[in-house]
C-alpha positions in Angstrom: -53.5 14.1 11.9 -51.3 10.8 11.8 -51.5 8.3 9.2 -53.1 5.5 11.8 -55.9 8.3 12.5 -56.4 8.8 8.7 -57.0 4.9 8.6 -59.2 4.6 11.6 -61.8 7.0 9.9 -61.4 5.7 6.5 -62.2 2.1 8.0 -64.2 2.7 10.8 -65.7 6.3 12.0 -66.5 7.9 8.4 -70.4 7.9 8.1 -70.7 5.1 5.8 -68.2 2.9 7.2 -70.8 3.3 10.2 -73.7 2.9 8.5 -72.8 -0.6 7.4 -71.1 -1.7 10.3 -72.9 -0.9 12.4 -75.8 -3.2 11.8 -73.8 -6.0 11.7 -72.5 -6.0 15.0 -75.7 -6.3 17.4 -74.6 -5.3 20.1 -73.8 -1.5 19.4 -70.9 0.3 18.4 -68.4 -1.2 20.9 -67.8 -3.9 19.4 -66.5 -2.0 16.0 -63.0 -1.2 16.2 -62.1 2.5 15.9 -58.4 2.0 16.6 -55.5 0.4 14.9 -52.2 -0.7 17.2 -49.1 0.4 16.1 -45.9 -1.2 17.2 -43.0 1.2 17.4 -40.8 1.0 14.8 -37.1 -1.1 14.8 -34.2 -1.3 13.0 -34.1 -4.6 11.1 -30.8 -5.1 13.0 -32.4 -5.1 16.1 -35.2 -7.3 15.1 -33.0 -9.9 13.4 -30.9 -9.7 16.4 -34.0 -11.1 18.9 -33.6 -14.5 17.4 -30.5 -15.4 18.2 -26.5 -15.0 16.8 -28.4 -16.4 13.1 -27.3 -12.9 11.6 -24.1 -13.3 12.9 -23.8 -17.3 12.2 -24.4 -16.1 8.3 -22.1 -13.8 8.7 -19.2 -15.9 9.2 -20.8 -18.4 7.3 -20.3 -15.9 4.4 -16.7 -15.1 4.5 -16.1 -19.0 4.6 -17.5 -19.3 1.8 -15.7 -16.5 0.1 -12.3 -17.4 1.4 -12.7 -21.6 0.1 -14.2 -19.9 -3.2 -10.8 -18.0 -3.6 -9.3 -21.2 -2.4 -11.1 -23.4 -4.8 -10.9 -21.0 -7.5 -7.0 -20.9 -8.0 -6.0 -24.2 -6.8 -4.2 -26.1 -8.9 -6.1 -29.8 -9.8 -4.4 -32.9 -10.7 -4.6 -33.0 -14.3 -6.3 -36.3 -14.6 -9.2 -35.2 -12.8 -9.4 -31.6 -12.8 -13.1 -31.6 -14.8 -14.1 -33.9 -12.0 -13.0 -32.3 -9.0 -13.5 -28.5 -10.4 -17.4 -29.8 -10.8 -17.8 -31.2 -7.5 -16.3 -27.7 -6.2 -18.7 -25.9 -8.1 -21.4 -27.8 -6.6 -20.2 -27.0 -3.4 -19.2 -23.8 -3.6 -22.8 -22.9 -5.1 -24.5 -24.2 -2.5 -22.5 -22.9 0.0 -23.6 -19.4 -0.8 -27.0 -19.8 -1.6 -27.9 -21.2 1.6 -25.3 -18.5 3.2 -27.9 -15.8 1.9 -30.9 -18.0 2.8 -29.7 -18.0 6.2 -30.1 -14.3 6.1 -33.6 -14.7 6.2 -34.3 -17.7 8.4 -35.2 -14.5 11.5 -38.3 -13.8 9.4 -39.4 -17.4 9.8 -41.6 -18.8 12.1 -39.4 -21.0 14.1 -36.1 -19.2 13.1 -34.1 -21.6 15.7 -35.1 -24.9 14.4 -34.9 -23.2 10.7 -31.2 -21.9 11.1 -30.5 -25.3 12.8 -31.4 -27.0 9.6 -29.8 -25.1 7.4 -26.6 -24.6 9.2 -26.2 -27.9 9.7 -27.5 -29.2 5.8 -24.8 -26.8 4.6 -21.7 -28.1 6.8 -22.9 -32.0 6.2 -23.6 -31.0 2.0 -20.3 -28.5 1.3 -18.1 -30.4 3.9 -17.7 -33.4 1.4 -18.1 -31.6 -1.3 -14.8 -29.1 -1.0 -13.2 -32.3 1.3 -13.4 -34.0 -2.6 -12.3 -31.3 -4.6 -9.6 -30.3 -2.4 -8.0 -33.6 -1.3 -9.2 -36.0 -4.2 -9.9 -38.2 -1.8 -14.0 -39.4 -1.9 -14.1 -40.5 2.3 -16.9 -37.9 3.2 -18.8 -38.5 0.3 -21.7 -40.6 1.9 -22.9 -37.5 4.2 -23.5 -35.4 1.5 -26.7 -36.8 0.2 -28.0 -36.5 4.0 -27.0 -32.6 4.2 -28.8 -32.5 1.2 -31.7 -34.1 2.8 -31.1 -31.8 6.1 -31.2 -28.8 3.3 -34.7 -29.8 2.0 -36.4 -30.2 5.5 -34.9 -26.7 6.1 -36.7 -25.3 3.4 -40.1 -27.1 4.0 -39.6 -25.6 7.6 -40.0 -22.4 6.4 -43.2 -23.3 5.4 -44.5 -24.0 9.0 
């Protein structure tokens, strides 16, 4: 006996299931479902893999942001600003890998291509002038960054949908 036929007759054929059900559907017993569907079972990696390269695009997206953490890590600041710039690394940096491993999830969403669109692109336009700053000193990015962060938010509510 298989664990779908245990659950079929503990919701639906046992005696009392049928009792109640049975006058609440009209027209007979037809109408009551006595089986359950069950899908065959995948590998997460092959399920992940049926929306797109997203698993792979975190992927790479990931050893970026290892590598410019190493970077960002042991380089050597000007000594006027190094507070400054080490912060706005941070910053970076941080968000970098959070939305790295949120991208990890973005197949289990509901519109995964529109989702990993968003995020992608809110992470690139938010980090870009972020380590552009710490790295160079140099501030000419800094404008997009509020609008990655915006592109970061509507990637988050569009998990919601």
């Amino acid at each position: 006996m298989s664990v779908g036929d245990v659950v079929n007759y503990v919701f639906y054929e046992n005696p009392l299931c049928r009792a109640i059900l049975k006058p609440l559907f009209k027209t007979g017993t037809s109408t009551i479902p006595t089986t359950i569907m069950t899908a065959e079972r995948l590998p997460l990696w092959q399920l992940a893999s049926e929306h797109g390269p997203i698993i792979r695009i975190a992927g790479i997206c990931g050893a970026a942001a290892v590598a410019l953490g190493a970077y960002g890590e042991h380089k050597a600041y000007p000594k006027d600003r190094a507070k400054e710039l080490k912060c706005i690394y941070e910053t970076g940096s941080s968000f970098h890998f959070l939305h790295t491993l949120a991208l990890f999830g973005v197949p289990m969403c509901t519109y995964p291509k529109l989702t990993g669109s968003l995020m992608l692109t809110g992470t690139i336009l938010f980090c870009g002038p972020c380590y552009y700053h710490a790295f160079t000193g140099n501030d000419k990015y800094g404008c997009l960054a509020p609008f990655g962060g915006t592109v970061l938010i509507l990637a988050w509510l569009s998990m919601v949908l």
